[in-house]
C-alpha positions in Angstrom: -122.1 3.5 30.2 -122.9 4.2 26.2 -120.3 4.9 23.8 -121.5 8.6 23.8 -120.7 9.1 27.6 -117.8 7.6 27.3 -116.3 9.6 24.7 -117.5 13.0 26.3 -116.0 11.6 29.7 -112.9 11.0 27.9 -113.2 14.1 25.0 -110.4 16.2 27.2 -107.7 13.8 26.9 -108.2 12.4 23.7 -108.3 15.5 22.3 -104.5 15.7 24.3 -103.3 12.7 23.1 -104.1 14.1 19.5 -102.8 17.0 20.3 -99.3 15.7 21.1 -99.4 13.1 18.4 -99.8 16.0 15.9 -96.8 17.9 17.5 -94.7 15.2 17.0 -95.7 14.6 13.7 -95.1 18.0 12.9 -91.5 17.3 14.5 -90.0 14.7 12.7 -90.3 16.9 9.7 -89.1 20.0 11.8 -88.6 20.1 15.5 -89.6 24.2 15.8 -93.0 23.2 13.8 -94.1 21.1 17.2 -94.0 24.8 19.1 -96.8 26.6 16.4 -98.8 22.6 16.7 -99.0 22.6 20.5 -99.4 26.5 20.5 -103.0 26.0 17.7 -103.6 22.8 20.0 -103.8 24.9 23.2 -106.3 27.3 21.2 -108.5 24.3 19.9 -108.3 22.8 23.6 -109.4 25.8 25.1 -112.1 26.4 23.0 -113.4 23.3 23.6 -113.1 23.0 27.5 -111.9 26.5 28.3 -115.1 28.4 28.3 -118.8 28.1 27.6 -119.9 29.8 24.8 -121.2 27.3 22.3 -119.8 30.1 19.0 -116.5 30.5 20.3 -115.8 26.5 20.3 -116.9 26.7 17.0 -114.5 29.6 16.1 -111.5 28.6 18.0 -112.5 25.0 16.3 -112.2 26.5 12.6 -109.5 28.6 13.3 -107.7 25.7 15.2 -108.0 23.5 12.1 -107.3 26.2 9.8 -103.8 26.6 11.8 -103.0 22.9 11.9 -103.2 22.9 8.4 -101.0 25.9 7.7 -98.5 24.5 9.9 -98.8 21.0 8.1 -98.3 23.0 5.1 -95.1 24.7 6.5 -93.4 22.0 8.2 -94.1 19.3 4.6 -91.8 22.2 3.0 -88.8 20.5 5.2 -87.3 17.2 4.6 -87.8 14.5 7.2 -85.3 15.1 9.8 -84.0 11.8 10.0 -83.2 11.7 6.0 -81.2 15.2 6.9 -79.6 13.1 9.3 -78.3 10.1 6.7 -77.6 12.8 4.2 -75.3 14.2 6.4 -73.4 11.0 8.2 -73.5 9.8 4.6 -71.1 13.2 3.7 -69.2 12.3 6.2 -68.2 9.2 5.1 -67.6 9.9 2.0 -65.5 12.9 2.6 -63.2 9.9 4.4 -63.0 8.0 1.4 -61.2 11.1 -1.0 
């Protein structure tokens, strides 16, 4: 088996896997920016295994893309959840020491 029929055997769930690792990139920044990734990954997956039509995987690729980047965009706006997190338990202690 080539490297070529490998990867097309394999396309659907790496293109899962990549799908989810986006979303929860998206969610340590913002948890509700992993609904808009996985909503633009389900577009992009369905373009590309969904139906036939060779224009409308390229579409629904673009437009895919174009969406990720948007909500990249939106959710690199937020701090990182987990420095929100130390902010706040370091407010907390502090507020004990006044």
């Amino acid at each position: 088996m080539g490297i070529l029929a490998f990867l097309l055997q394999a396309g659907p769930a790496i293109l899962l896997v990549s799908i989810s690792a986006f979303a929860l990139s998206q969610a340590f920044r913002r948890w509700v920016a992993a609904i808009p990734a996985l909503l633009v990954g389900s577009v992009i997956y369905w373009g590309m295994y969904g139906q036939p039509r060779l224009p409308v995987m390229y579409v629904t690729m673009a437009l895919g893309l174009l969406g990720w980047a948007v909500v990249f965009l939106w959710a690199r706006s937020f701090p990182l959840a987990f420095d929100v997190l130390m902010r706040s338990e370091r407010k907390e202690t502090n507020h004990g020491d006044n």
